[in-house]
N, CA and C of each residue as an Amber inpcrd file, in Angstrom:
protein
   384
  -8.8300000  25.6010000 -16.3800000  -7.4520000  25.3340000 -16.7350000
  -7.1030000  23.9170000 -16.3050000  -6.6280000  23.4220000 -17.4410000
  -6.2000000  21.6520000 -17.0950000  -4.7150000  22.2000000 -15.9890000
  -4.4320000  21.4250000 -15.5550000  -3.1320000  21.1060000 -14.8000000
  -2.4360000  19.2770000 -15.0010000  -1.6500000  19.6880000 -14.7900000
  -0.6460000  17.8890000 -14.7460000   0.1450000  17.7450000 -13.7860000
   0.9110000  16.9320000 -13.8090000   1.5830000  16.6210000 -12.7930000
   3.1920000  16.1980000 -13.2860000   4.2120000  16.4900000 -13.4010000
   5.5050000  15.6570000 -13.6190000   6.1440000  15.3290000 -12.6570000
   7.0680000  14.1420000 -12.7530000   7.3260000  13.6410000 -11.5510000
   8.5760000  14.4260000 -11.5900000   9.6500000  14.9060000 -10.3440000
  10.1130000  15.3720000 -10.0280000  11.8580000  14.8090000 -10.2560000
  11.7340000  13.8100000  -9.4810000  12.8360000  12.5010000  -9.5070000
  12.7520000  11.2190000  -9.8310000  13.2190000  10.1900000 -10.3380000
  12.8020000   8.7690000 -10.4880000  13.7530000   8.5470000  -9.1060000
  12.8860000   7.6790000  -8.7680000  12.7770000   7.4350000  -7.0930000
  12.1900000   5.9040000  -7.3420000  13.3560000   4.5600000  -6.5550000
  13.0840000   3.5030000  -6.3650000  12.1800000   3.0100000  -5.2740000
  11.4880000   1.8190000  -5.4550000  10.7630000   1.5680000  -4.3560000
  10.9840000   1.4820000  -3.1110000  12.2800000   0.7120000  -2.9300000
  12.5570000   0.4860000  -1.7440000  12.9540000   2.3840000  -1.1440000
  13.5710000   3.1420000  -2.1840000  14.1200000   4.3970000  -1.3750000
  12.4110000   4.8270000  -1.2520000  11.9260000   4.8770000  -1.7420000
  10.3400000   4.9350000  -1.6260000   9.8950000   4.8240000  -0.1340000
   9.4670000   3.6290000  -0.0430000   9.3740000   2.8510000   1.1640000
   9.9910000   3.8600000   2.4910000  11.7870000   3.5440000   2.4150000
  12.1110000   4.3710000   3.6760000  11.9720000   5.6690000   3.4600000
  11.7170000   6.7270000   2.5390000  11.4390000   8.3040000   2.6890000
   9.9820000   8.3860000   3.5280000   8.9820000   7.4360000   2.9710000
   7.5030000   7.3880000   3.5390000   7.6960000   7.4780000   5.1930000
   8.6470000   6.0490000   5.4940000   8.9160000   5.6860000   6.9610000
   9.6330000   6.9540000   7.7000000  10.7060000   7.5170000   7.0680000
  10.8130000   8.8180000   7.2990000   9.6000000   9.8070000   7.9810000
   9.3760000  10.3030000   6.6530000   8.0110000  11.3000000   6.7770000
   7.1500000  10.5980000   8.2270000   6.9270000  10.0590000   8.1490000
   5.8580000   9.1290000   9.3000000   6.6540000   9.4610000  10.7730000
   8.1140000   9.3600000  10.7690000   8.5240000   9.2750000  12.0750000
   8.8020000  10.5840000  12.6580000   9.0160000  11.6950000  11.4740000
   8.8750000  12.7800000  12.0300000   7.8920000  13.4730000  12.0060000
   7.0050000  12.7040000  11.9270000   5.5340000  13.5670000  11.9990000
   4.9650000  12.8810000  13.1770000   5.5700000  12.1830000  14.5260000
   5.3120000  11.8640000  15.5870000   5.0230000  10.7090000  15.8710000
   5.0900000  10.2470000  14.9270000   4.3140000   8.3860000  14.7010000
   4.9260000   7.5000000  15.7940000   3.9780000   6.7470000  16.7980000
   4.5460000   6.1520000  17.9420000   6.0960000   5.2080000  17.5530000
   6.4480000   4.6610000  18.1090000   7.7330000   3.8540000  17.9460000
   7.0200000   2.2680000  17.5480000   5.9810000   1.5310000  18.2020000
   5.2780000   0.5110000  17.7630000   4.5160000   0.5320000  16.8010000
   4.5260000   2.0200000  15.9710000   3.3520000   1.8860000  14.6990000
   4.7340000   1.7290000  13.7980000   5.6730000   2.5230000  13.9530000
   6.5070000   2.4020000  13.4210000   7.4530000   1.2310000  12.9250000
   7.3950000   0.0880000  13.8840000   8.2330000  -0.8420000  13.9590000
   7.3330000  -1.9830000  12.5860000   5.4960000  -1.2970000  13.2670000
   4.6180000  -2.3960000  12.3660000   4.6040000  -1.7350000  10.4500000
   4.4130000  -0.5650000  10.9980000   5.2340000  -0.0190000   9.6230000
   6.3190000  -0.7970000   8.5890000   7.6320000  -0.9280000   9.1640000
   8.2420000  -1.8180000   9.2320000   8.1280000  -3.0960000   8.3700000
   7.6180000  -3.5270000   9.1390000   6.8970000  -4.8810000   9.2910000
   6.4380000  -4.6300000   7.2790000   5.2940000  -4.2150000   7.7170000
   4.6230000  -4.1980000   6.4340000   5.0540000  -3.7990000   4.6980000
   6.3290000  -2.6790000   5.4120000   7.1790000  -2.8770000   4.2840000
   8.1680000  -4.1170000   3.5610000   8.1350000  -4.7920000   4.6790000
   9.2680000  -5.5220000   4.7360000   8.3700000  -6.9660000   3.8030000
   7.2260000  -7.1460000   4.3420000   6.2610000  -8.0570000   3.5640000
   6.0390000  -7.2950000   2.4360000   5.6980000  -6.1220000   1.9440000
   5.1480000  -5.9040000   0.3380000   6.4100000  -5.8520000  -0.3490000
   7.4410000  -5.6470000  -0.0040000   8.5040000  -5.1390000  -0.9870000
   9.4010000  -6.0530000  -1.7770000   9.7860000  -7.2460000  -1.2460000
  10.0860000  -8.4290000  -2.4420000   8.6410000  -9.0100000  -3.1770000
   7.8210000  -8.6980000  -2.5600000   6.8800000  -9.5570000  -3.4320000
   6.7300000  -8.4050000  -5.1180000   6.4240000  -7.3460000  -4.6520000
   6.3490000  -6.2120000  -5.5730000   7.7570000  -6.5670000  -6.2250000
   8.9860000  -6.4340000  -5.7540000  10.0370000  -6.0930000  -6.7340000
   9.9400000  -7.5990000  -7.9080000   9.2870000  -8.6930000  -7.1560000
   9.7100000 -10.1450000  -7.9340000   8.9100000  -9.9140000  -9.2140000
   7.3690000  -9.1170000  -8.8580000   6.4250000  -8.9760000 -10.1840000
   7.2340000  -8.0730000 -11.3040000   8.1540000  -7.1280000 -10.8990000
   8.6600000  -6.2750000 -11.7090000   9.7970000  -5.1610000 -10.7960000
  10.9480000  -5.7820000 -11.0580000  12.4670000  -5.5180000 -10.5620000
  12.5870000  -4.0420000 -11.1830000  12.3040000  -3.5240000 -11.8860000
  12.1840000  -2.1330000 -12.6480000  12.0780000  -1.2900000 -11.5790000
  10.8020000  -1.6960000 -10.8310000  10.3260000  -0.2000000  -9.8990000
  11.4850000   0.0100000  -8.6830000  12.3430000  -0.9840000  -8.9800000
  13.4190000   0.1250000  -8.1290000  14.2440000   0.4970000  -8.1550000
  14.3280000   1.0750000  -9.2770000  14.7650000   2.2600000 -10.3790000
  14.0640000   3.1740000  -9.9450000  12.7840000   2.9290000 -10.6530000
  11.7410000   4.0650000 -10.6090000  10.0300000   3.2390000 -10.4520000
  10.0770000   3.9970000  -9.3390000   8.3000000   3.6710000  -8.8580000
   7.2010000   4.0720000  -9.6390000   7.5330000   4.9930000 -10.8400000
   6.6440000   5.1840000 -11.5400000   6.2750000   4.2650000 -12.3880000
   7.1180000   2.8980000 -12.4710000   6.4550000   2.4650000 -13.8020000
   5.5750000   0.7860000 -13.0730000   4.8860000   1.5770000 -11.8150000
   3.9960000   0.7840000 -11.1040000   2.3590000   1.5080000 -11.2460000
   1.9400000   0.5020000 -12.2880000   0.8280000   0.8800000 -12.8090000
  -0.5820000   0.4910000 -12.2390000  -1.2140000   0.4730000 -12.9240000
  -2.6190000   0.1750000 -12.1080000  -2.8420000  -1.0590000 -12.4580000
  -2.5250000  -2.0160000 -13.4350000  -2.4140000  -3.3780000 -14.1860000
  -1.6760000  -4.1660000 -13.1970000  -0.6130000  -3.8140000 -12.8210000
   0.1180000  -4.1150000 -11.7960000   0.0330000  -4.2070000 -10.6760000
  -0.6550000  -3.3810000 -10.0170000  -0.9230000  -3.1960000  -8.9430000
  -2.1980000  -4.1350000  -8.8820000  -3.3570000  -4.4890000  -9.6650000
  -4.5300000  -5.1030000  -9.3890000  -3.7490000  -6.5940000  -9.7490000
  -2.7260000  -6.9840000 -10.3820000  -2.5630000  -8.4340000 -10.7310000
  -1.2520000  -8.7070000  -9.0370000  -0.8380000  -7.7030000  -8.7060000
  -0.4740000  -7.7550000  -7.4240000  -1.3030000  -8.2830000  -5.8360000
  -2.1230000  -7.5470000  -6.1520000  -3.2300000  -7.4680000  -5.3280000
  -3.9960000  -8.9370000  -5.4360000  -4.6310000  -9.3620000  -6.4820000
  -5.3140000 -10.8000000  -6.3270000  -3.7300000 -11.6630000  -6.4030000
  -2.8100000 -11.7650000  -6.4760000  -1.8920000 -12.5000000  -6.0790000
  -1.5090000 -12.7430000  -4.5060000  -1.6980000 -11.3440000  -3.9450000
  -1.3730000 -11.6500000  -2.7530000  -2.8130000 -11.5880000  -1.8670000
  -3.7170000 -11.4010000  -2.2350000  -4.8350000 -12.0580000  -2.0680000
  -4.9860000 -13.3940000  -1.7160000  -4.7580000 -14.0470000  -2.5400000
  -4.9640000 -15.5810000  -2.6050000  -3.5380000 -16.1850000  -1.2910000
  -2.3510000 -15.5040000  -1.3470000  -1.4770000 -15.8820000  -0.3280000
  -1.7900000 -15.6900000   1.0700000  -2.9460000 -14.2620000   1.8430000
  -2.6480000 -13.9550000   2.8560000  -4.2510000 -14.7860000   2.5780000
  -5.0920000 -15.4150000   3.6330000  -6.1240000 -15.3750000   3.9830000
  -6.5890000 -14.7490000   4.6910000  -5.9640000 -14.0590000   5.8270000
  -6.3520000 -13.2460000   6.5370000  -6.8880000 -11.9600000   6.1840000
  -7.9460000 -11.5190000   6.0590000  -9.0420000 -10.7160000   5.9650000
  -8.3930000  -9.3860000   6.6150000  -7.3990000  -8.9270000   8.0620000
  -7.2880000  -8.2870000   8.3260000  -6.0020000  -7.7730000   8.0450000
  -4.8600000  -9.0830000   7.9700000  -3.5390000  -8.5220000   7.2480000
  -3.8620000  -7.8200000   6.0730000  -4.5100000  -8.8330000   5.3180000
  -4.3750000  -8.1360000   3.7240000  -4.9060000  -6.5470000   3.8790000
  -5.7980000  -6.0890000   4.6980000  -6.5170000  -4.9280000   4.4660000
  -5.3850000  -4.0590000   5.2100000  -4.9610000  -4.4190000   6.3220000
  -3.4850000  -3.5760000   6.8510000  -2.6880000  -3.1890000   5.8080000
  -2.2000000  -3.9290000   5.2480000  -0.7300000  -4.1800000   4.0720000
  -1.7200000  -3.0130000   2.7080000  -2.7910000  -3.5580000   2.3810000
  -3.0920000  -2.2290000   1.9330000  -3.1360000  -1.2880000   1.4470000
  -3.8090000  -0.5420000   3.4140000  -4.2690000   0.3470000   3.6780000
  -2.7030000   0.8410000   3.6180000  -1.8320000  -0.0220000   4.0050000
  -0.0220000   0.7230000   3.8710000   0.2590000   1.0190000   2.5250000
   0.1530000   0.0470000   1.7020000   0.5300000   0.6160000   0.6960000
   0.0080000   1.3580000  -0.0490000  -1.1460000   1.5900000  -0.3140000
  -1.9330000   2.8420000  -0.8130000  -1.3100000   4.1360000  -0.6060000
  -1.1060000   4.3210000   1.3360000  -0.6540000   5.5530000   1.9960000
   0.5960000   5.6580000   1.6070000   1.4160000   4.4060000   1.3110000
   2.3730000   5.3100000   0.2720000   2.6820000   5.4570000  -1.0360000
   1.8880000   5.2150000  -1.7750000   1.5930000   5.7510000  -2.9260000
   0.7670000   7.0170000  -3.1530000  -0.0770000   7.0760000  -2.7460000
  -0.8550000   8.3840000  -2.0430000   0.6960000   9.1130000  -1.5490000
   1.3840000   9.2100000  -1.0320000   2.4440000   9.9850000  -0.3110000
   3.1530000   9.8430000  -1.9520000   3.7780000   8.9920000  -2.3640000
   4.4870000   9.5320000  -3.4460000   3.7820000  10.3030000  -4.8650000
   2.8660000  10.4870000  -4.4570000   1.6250000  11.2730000  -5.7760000
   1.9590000  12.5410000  -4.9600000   1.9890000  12.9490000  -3.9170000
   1.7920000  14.1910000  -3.2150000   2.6710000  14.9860000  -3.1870000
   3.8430000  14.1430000  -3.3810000   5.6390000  14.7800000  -3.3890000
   5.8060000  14.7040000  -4.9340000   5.0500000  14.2570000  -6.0860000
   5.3830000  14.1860000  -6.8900000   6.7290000  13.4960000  -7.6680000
   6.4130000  11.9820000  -7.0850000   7.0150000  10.9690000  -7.4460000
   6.6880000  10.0010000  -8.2210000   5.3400000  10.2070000  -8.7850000
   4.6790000   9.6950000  -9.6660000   3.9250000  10.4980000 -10.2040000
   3.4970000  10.4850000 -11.4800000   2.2420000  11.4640000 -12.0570000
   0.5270000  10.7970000 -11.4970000   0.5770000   9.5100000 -11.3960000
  -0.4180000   9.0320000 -10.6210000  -0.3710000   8.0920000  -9.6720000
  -1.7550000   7.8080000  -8.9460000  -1.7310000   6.6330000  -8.1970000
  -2.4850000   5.6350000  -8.4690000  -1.6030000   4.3020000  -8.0960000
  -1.7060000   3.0110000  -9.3110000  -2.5480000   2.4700000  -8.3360000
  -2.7900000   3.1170000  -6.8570000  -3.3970000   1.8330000  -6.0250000
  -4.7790000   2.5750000  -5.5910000  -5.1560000   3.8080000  -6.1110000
  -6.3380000   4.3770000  -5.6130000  -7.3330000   4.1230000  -6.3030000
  -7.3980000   3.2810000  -7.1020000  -8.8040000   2.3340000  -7.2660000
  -9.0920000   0.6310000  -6.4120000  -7.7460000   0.6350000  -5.5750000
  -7.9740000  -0.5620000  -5.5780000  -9.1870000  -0.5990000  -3.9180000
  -9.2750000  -1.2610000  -3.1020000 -10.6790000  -1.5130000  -2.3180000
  -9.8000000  -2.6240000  -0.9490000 -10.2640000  -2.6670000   0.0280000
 -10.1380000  -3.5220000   0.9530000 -11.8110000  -4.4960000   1.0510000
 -10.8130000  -5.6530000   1.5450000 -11.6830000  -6.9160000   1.4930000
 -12.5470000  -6.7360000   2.6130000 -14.1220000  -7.6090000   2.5950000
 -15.2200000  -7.6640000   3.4510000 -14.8980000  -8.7650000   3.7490000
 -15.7760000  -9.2430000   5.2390000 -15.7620000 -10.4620000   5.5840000
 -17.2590000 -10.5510000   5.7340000 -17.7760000 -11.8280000   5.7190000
 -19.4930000 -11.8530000   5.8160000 -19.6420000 -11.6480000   7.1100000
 -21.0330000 -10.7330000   7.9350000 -21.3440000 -10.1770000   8.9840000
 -21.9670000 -11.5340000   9.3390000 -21.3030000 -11.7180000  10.9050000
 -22.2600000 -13.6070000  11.4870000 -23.6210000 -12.4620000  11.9310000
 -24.3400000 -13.5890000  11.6980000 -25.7510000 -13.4770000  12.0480000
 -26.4760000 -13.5050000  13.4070000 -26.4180000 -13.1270000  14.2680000
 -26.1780000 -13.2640000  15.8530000 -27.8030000 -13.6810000  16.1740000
 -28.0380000 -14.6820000  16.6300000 -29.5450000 -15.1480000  17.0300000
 -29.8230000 -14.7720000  18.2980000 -30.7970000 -13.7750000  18.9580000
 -31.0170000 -13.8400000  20.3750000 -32.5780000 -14.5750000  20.4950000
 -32.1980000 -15.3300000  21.4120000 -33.1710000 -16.3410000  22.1470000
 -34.2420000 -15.5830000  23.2510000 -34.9270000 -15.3700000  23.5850000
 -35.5720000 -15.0010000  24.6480000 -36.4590000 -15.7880000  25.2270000
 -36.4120000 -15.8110000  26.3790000 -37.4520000 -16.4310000  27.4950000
 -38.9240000 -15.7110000  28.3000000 -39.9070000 -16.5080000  28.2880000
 -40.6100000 -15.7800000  28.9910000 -41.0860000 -16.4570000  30.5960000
């Protein structure tokens, strides 16, 4: 038996955003993950609304086209290897969270991948 999914409510990003932060704080989430939480919303969410002011209306019409021309955009802005993979690993988890509550019929960011950095090559010397 096929199954589907309909979304429930059209639900904006930003109300998006704080229901996730919600969910997170009553599910025990320290007060400093929380604040970086925060944080990370506070960096993805004008950049997302500037590509397309729509999704906060409704988060569904954040696609996977979107999300990958998002992604090498802010790619090229953060260099940091470990922000970008933070910011994310965040936003995935809430998209993943709005697929689960059925706020979208899919998720636009679960193909996307976190960045590698090249492994240094560590030389050990020995003496005899």
């Amino acid at each position: 038996m096929l199954g589907f999914c309909v979304a429930t409510e059209n639900i904006g990003l930003t109300n998006l955003f704080e229901r996730y932060l919600e969910f997170k704080k009553r599910s025990g989430l320290r007060e400093s993950t929380l604040k970086r939480y925060g944080n990370y919303r506070d960096a993805l969410l004008e950049p997302l609304l500037e590509m397309n002011s729509g999704l906060d209306q409704d988060v569904s019409l954040a696609s996977r086209s979107l999300m990958d021309l998002f992604v090498e955009q802010f790619e090229e802005e953060n260099s940091s290897v470990n922000t970008f993979n933070n910011l994310l690993t965040f936003l995935k988890a809430v998209f993943k969270y709005a697929k689960r509550e059925n706020f979208i019929p899919q998720d636009p960011t679960e193909h996307l991948s976190k960045r590698t950095t090249e492994k240094k090559i560590v030389q050990l010397f020995y003496s005899k």
